[in-house]
GURORO-741643 format. One record per atom (N, C-alpha, C): x, y, z; atom name; residue number from 1. Coordinates in steps of 0.05 Angstrom, whole numbers. Layout:
BEGIN
[node [X,Y,Z],CA,NUM]
...
END
This chain:
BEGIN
[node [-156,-370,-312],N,1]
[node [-133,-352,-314],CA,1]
[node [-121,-356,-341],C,1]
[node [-115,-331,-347],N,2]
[node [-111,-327,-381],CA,2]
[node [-73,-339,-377],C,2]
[node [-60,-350,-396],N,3]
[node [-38,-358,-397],CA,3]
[node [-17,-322,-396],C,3]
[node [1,-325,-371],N,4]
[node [20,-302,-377],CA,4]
[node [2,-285,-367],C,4]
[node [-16,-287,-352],N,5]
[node [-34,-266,-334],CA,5]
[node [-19,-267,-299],C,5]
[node [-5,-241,-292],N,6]
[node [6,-238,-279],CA,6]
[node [-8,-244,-255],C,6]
[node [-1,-250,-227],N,7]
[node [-10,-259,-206],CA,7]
[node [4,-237,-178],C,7]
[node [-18,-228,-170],N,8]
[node [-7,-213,-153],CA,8]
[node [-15,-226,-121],C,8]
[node [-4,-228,-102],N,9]
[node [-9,-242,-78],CA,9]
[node [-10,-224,-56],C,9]
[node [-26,-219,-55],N,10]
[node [-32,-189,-33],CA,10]
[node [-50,-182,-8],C,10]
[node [-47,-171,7],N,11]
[node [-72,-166,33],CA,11]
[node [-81,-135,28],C,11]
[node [-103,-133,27],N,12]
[node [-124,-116,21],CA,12]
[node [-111,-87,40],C,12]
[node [-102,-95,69],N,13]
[node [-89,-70,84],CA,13]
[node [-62,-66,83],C,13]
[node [-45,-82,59],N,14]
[node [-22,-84,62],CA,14]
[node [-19,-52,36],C,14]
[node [-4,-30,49],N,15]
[node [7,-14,38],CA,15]
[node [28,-16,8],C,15]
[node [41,-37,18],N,16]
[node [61,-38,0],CA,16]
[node [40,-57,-23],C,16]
[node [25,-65,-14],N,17]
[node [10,-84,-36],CA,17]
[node [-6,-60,-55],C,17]
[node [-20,-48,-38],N,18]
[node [-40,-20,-54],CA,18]
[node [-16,-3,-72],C,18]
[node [9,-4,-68],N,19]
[node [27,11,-86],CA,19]
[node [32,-4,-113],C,19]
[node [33,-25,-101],N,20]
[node [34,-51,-133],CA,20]
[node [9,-50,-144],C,20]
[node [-14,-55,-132],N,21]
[node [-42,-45,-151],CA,21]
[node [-50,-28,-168],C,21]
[node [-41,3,-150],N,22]
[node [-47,27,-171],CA,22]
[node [-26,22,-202],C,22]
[node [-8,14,-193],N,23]
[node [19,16,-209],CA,23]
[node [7,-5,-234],C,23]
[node [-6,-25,-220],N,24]
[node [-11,-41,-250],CA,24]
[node [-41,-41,-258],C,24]
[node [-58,-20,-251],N,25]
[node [-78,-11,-250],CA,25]
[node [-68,17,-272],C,25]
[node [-52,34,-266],N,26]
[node [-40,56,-283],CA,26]
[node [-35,48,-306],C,26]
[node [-25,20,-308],N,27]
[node [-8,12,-335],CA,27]
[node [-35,-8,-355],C,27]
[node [-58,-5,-342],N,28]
[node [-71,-26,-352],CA,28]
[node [-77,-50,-355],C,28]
[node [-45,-65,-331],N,29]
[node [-47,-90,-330],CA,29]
[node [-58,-100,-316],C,29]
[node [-85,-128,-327],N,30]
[node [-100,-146,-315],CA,30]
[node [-81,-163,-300],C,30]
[node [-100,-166,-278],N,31]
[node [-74,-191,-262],CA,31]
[node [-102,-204,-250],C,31]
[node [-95,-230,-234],N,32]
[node [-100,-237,-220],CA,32]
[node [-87,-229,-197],C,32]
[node [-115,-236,-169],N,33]
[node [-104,-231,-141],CA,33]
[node [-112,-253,-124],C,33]
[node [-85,-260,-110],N,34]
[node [-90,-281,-90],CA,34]
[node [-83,-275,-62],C,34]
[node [-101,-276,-42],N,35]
[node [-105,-263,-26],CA,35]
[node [-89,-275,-3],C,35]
[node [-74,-260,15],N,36]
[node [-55,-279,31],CA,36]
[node [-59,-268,65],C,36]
[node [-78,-273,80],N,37]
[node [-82,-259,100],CA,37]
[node [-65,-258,123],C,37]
[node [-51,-240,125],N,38]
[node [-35,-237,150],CA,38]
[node [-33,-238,171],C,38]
[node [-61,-237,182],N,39]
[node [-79,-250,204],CA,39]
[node [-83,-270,213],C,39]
[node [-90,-292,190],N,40]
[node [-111,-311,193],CA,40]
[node [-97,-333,202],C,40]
[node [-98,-358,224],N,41]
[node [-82,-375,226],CA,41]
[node [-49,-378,231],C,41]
[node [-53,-349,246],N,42]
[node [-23,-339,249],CA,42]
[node [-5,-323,228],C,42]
[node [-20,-329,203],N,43]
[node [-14,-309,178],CA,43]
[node [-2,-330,161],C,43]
[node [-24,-331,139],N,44]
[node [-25,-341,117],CA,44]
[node [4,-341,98],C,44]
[node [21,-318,110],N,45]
[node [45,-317,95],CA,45]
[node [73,-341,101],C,45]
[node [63,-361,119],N,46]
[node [77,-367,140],CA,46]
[node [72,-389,126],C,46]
[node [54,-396,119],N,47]
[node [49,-434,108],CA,47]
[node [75,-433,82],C,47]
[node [77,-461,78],N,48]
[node [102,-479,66],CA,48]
[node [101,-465,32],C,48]
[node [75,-460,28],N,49]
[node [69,-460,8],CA,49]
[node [75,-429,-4],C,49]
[node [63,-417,12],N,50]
[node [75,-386,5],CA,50]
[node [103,-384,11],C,50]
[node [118,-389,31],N,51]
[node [145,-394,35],CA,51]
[node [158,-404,12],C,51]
[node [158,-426,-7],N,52]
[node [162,-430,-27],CA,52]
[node [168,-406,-50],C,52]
[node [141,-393,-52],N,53]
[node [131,-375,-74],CA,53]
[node [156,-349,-64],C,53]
[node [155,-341,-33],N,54]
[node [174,-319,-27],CA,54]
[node [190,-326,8],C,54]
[node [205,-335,2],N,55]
[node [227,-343,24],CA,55]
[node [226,-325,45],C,55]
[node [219,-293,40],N,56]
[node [211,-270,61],CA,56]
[node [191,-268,65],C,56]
[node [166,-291,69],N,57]
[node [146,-297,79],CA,57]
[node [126,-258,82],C,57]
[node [123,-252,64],N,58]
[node [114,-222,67],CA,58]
[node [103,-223,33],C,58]
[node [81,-198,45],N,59]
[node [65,-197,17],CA,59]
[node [82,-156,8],C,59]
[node [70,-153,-18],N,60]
[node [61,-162,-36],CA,60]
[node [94,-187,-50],C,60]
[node [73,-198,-65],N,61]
[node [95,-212,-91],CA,61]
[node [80,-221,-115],C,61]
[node [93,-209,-127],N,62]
[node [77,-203,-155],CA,62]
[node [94,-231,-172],C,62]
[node [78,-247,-187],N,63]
[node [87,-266,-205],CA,63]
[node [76,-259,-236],C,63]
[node [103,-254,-245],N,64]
[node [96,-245,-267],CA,64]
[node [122,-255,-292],C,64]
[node [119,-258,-314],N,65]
[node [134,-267,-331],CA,65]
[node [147,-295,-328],C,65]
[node [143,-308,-309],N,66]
[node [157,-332,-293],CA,66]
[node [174,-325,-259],C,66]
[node [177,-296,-265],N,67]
[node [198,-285,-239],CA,67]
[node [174,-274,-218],C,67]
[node [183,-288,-187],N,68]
[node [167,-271,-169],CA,68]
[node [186,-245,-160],C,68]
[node [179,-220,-152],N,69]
[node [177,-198,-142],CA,69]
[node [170,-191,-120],C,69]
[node [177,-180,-96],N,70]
[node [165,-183,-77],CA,70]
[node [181,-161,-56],C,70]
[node [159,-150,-45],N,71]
[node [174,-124,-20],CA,71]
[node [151,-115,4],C,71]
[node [163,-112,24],N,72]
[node [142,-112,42],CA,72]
[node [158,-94,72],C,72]
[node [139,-69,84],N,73]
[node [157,-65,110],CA,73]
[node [147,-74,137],C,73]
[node [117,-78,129],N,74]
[node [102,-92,158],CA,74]
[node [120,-104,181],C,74]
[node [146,-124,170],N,75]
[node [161,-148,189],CA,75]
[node [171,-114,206],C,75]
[node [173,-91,206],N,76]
[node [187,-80,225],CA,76]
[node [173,-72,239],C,76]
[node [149,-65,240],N,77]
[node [126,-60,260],CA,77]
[node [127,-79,280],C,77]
[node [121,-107,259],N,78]
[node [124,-129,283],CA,78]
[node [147,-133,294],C,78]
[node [172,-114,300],N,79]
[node [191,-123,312],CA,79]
[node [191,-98,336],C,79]
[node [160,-79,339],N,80]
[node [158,-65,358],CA,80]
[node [145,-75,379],C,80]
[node [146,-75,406],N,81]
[node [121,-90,428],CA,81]
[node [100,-81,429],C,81]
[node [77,-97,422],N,82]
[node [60,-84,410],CA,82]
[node [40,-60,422],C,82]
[node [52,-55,449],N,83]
[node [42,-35,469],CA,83]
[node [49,-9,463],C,83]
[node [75,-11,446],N,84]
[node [77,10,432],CA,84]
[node [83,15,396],C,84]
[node [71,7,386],N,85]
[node [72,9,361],CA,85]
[node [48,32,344],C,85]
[node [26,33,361],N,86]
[node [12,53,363],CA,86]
[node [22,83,358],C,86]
[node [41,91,376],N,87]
[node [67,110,379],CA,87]
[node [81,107,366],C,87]
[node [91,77,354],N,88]
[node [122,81,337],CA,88]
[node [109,97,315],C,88]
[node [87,84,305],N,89]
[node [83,83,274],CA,89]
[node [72,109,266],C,89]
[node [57,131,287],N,90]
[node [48,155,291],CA,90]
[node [73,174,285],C,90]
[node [102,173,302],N,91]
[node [117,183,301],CA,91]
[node [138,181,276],C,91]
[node [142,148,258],N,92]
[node [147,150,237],CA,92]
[node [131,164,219],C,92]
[node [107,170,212],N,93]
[node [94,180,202],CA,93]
[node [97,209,201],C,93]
[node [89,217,221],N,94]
[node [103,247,227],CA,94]
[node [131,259,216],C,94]
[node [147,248,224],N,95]
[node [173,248,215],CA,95]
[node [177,256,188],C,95]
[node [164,231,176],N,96]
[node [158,227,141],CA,96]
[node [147,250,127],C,96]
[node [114,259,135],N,97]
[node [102,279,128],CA,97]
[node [114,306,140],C,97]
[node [129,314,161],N,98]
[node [137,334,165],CA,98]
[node [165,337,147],C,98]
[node [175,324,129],N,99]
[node [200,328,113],CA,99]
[node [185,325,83],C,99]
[node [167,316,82],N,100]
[node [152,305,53],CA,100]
[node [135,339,56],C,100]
[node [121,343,65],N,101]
[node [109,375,70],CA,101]
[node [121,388,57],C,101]
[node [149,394,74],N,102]
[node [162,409,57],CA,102]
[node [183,409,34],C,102]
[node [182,392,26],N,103]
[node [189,375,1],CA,103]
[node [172,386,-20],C,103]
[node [147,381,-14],N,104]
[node [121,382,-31],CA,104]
[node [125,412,-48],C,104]
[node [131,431,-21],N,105]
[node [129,461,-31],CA,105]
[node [137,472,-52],C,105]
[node [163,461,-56],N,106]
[node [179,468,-86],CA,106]
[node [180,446,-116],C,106]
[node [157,415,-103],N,107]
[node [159,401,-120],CA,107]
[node [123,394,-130],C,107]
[node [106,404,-120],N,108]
[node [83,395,-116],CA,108]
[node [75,413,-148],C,108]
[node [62,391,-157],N,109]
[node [28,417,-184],CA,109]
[node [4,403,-178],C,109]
[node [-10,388,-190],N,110]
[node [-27,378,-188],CA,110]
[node [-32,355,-168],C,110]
[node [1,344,-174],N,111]
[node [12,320,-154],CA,111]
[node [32,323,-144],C,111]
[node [40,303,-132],N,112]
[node [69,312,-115],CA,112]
[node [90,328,-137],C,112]
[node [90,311,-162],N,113]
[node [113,317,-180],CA,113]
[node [101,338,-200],C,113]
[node [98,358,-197],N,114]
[node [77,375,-217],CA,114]
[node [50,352,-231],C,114]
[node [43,360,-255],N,115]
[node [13,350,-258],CA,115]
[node [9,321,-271],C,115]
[node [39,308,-266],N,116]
[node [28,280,-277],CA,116]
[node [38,258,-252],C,116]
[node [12,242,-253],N,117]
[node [16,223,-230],CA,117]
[node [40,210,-229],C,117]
[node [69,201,-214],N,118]
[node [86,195,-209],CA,118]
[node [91,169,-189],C,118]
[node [108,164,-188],N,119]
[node [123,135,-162],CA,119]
[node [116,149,-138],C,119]
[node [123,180,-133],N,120]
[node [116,200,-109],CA,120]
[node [81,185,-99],C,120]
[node [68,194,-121],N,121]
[node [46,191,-109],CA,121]
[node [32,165,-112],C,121]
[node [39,136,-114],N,122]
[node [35,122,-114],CA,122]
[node [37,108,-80],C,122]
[node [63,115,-74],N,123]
[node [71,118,-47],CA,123]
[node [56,138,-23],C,123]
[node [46,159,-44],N,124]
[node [36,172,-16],CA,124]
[node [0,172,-13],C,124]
[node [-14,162,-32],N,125]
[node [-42,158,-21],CA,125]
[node [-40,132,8],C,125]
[node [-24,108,-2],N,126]
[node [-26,90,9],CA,126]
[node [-16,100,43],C,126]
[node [9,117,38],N,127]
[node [13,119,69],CA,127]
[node [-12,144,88],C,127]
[node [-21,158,71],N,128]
[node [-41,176,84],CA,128]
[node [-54,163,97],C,128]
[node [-61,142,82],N,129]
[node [-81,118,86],CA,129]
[node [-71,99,116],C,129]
[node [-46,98,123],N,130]
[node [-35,80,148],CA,130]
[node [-37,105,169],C,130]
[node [-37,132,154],N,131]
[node [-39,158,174],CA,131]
[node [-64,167,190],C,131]
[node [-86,156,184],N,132]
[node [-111,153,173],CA,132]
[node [-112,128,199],C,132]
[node [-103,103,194],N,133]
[node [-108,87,206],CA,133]
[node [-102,80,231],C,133]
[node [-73,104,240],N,134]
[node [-57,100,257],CA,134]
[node [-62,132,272],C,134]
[node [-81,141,266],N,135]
[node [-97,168,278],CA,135]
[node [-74,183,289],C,135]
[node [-67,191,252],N,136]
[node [-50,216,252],CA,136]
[node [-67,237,241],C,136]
[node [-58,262,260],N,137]
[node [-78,285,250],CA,137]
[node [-65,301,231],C,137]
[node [-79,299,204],N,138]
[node [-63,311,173],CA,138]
[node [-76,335,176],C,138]
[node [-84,352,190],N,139]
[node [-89,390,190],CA,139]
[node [-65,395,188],C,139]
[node [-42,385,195],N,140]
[node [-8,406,190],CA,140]
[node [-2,398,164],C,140]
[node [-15,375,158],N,141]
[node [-1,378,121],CA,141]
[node [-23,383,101],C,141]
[node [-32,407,93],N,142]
[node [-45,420,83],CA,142]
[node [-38,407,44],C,142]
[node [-17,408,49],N,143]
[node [-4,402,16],CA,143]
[node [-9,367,10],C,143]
[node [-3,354,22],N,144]
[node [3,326,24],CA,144]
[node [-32,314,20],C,144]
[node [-46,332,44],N,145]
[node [-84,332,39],CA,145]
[node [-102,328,22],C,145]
[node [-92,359,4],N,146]
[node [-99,366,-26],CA,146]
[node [-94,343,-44],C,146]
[node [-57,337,-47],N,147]
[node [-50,321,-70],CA,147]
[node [-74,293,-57],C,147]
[node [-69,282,-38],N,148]
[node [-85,252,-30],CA,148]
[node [-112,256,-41],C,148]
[node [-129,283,-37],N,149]
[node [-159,287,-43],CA,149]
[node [-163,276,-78],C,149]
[node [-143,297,-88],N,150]
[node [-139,292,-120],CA,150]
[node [-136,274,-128],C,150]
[node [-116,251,-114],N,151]
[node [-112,222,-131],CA,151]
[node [-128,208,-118],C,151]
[node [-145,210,-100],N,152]
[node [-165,195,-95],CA,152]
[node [-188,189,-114],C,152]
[node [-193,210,-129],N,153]
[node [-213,217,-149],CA,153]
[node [-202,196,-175],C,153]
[node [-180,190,-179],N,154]
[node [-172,172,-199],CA,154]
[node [-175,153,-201],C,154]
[node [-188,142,-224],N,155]
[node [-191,111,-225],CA,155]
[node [-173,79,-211],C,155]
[node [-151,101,-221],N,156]
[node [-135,72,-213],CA,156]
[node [-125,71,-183],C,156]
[node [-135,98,-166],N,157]
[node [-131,90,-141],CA,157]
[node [-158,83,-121],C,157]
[node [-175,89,-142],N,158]
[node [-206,86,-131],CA,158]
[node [-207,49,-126],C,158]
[node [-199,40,-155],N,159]
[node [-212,9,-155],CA,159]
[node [-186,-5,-144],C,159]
[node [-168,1,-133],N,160]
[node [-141,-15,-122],CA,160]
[node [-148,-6,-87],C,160]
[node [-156,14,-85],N,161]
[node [-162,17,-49],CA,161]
[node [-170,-8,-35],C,161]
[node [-156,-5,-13],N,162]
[node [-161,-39,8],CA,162]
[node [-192,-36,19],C,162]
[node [-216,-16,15],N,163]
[node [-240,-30,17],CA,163]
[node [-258,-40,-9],C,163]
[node [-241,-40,-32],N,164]
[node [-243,-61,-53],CA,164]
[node [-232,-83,-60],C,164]
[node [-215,-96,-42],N,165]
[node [-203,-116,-52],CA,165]
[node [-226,-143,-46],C,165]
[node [-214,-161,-62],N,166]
[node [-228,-185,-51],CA,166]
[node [-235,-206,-24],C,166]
[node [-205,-190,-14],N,167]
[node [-193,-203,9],CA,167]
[node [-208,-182,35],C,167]
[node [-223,-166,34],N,168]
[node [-231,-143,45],CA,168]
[node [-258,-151,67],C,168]
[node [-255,-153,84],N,169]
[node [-272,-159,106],CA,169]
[node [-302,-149,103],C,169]
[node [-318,-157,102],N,170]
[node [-351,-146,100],CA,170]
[node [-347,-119,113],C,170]
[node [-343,-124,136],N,171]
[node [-348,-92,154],CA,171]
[node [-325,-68,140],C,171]
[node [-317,-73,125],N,172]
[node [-287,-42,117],CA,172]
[node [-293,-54,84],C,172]
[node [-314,-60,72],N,173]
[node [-319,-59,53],CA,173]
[node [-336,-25,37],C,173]
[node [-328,-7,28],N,174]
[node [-338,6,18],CA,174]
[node [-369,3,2],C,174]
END
């Protein structure tokens, strides 16, 4: 590791982590990635050691310049039973893209924000992607479809997607 090479601590399906990737993927910045599995052993975020690094035991947290960074919404899912979270997360979703839809209409060009990639769409490949996961059916958002098809095609959301990370399971490896 190169001195002053930023460290990013992330899980491959973590949303909010794929938004910090493209972002420093857009800007050119090399980082390192340390992989923190939220799964594994009750979740890797939980040991003394990462607790240290971020007191809100949640990924992403980016270490960079000496300062950690760090934001994450996963802890509210887990505060649904998990019999229904299936439903919560379908219906937040919905919610989201049926106001983002029509949002899009008067703000959309190439990308959400007319034709240059933005914060908008940094945010919205990744959630198509939980929409995707959480078997929401995107035929009603026709607009939201398009823009995701387009920035998929981009480099920096191609090599930051969670079936490229390191941390990425053999089987959901691309």
């Amino acid at each position: 590791m190169q001195a002053g090479k930023p460290i990013l601590y992330s899980y491959f399906r973590s949303s909010c982590s794929w938004r910090v990737r493209i972002a420093l993927a857009l800007k050119g910045i090399d980082y390192e990635t340390v992989p923190i599995n939220l799964i594994k052993d009750g979740g890797q975020q939980f040991s003394k050691d990462f607790q240290a690094l971020n007191p809100m035991k949640q990924v992403p947290a980016l270490k960079i310049d000496g300062i950690t960074i760090h934001q994450s919404n996963l802890s509210v899912l887990k505060q649904v039973e998990e019999e229904f979270q299936l439903t919560w997360a379908q219906n937040a979703i919905i919610s989201g893209f049926n106001a983002l839809e029509q949002i899009l209409q008067s703000t959309a060009g190439t990308y959400c924000v007319g034709d240059e990639v933005t914060m908008a769409d940094l945010c919205l490949v990744p959630q198509v992607a939980n929409a995707e996961r959480f078997k929401v059916d995107c035929t009603p958002y026709p607009t939201i479809s398009s823009i995701n098809k387009r920035l998929l095609v981009l480099e920096a959301f191609q090599v930051t997607h969670p079936c490229r990370q390191p941390d990425t399971p053999t089987e959901l490896r691309a």
